[in-house]
N, C-alpha and C positions, 0 to 999 in steps of 0.2 A: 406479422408483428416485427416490428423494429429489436432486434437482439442489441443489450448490451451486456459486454462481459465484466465477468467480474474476478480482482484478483485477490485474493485472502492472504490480508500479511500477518495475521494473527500469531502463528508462529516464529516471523523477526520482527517487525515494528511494534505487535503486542505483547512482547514477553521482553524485548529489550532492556524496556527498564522498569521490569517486576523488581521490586527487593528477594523475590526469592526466585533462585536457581533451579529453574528445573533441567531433570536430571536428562541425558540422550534417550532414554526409554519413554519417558513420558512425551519430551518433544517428540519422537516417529511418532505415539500412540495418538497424538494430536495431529499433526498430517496425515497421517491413515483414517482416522474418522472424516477428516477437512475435506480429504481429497473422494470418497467415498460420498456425497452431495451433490456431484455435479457442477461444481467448482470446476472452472477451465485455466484456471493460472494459480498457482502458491507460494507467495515468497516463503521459501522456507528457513533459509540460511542466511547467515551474513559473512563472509569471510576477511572480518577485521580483527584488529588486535585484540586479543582476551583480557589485557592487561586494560584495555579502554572498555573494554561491554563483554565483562566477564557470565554473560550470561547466554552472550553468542559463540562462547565456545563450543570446539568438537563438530564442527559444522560437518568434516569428511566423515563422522560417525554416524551425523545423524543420516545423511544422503545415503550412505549405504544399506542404514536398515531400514529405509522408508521404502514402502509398495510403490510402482510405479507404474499405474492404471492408463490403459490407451487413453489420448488426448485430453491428457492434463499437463501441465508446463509446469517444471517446476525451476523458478527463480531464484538464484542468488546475489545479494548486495555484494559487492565488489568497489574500492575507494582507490586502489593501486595496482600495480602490475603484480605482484605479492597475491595479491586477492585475487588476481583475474586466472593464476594460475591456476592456485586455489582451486578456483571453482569450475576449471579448465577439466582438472581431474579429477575433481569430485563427483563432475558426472551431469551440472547442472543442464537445462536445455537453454535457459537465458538469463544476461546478465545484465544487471543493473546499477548501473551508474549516478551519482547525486552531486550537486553543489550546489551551494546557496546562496542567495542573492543580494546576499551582504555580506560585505567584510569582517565584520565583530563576529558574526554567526557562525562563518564559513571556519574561520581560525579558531575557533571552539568546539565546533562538530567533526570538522577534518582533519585540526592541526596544521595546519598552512593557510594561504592566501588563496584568493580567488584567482590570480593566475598561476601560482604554481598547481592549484587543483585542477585547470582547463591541461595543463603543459602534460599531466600528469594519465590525464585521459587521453589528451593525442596519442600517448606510448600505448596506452592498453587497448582503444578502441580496433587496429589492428591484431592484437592477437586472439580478440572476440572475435573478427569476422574472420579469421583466416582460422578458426575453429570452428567453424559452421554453425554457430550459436548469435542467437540475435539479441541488441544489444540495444535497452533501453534506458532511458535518462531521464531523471529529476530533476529539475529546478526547485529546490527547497525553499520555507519559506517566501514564495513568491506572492503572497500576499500581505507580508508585514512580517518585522524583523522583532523580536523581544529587548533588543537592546538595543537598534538604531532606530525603531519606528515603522516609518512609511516606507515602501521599495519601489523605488520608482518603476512603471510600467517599460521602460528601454531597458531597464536592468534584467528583466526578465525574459523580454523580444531578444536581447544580444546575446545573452548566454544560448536562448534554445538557439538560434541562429549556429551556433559554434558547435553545439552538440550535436546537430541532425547533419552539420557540414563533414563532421569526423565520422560519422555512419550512423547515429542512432538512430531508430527505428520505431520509436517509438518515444513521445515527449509526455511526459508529468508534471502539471504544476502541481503545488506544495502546499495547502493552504498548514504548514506545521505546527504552527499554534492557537489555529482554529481563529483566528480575525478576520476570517473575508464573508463580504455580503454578497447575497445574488445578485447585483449588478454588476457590481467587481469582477466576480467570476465570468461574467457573458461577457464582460470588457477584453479581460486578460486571455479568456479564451479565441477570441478573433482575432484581437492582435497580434496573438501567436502564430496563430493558421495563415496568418497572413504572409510570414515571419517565412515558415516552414511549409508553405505550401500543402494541395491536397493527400498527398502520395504520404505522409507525416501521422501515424496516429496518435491523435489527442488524448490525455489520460487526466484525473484530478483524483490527487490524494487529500483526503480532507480528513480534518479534527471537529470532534463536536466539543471542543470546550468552552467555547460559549453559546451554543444551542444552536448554531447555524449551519451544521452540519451538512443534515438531510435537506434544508432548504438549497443548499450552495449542490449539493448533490442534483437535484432537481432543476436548478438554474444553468448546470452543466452537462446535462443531458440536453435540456432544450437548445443548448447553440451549438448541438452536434458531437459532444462525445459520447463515443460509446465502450469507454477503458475508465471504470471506477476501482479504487483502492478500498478494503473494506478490513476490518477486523472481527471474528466471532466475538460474542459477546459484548464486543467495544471495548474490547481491551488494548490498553498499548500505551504510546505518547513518544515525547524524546528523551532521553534523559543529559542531554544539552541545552535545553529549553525550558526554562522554570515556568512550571505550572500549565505544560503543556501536554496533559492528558487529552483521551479521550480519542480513540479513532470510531468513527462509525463503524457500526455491527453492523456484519453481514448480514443477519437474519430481518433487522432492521430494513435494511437498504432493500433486498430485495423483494420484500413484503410491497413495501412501497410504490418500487417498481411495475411490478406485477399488475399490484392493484391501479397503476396508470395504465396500463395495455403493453410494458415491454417484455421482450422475453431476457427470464436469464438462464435458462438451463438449469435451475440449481432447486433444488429440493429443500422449500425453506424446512419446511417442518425437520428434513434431517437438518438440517442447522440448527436449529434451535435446540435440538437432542445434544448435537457438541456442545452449545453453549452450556446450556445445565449440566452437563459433564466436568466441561471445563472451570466451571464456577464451584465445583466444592474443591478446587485447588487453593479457593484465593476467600483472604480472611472476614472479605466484606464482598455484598453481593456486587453482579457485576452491572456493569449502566443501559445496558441492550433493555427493552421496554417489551418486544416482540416474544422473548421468552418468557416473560411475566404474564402478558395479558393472554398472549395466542394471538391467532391468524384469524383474520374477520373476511369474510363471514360466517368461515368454518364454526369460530368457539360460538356462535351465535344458532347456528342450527343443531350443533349437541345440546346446547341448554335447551330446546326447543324439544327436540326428542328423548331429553330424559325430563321435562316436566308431561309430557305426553302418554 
């Protein structure tokens, strides 16, 4: 069976921009379940200013009192040398890099220009590799901007072109506000590969905020990746991005998966157990569909055996 992996940002990209702050005991208590699934990657932290995403604060807190189970990888976002430090000592195994593929976006999300954020990753992509930690990159929004529109397909080829030349190891596109269709994705996805060559691995962070999620999920696995972005229960979004909810659930995604014939290592049903955990935190239920209905064909042969 074809493995593909999967990385649970549920802990930074879904709680990012919760209105409520949860506290450094509940974040570990929520990687310690995460990472107890079968989960092979966890972005757990982000080590940016608190004064911009005060809900990513205490990152060094939280890394320290998290369990750290043989072969699980646990990732930290990183935007400056500041952060790369950060998450240098904090203990990370990989770091994570982003910029966005327009200028309006870019100077909203980072606070700078798309080349002083390129300028800014030269400096740090060095002291990722010369710490033995591997160093993966996002191209944000690369499927459409909220405030420019359309991103052109070259905007997206030259950036990854610049970030796998500085050492990244791993490339993300961004669907961040959830507007790409499956063909888009199979487009953006080859022309990258193309970009970056085979030695490059491929990754897609997707949004389901306009229901395309799991299809754009699907349409990027078939053109050969095997690095998806997921959230438990579908929680997250940007909070530089209006009305940019929605990441796809893990429990979601890898149901899915499964049920086509890929392997993900990952223990849906314990996921689903986080997600229902994780949902009497938050005031409304959460958008993951998986925990509601169950895993088929499982919930299909207990109704069978208790009408029996």
């Amino acid at each position: 069976m074809t493995t593909i992996d999967i990385c649970e940002v549920g802990p930074r990209d879904g709680l990012q921009s919760e209105p409520r702050i949860w506290s450094v005991d509940e974040r570990i208590e929520l990687i310690d379940r995460l990472s107890a699934t079968g989960v092979k990657r966890i972005e757990a932290v982000s080590f940016v200013n608190p004064r911009r995403v005060p809900q990513m604060a205490a990152a060094e807190d939280v890394m320290a009192g998290v369990k750290r189970p043989d072969g699980v990888t646990f990732v930290g976002l990183a935007l400056n040398l500041r952060g790369v430090e950060r998450a240098i000592g904090a203990g990370v195994d990989e770091v994570r890099y982003a910029v966005v593929a327009s200028e309006t976006f870019n100077r909203k999300n980072q606070g700078s220009s798309i080349d002083d954020t390129l300028r800014s990753y030269r400096d740090m992509a060095g002291s990722v590799t010369a710490a033995g930690l591997r160093l993966s990159a996002v191209v944000a929004a690369a499927f459409g901007c909220p405030f420019e529109g359309e991103v052109a397909l070259s905007k997206v080829t030259d950036l990854a072109r610049v970030l796998v030349g500085e050492g990244a190891q791993d490339i993300y596109l961004a669907d961040t506000i959830g507007a790409a269709v499956p063909n888009q994705v199979a487009e953006r996805i080859a022309a990258t590969r193309d970009v970056v060559g085979g030695a490059v691995t491929l990754g897609c962070h997707l949004h389901n905020t306009r229901n395309t999620g799991f299809a754009n999920a699907v349409a990027a696995v078939q053109a050969g990746v095997r690095l998806l972005d997921s959230s438990v229960g579908g929680i997250g979004g940007c909070p530089f991005a209006p009305r940019a909810t929605g990441n796809i659930a893990t429990e979601d995604l890898c149901f899915l998966l499964r049920n086509m014939g890929y392997e993900t290592g990952v223990d849906v049903d314990a996921v689903i157990e986080v997600a229902r955990w994780a949902e009497t935190s938050f005031d409304a239920p959460l958008p993951g569909q998986v925990m509601k209905a169950g895993l088929f064909p499982e919930s299909a042969k207990l109704r069978q055996e208790a009408a029996e």
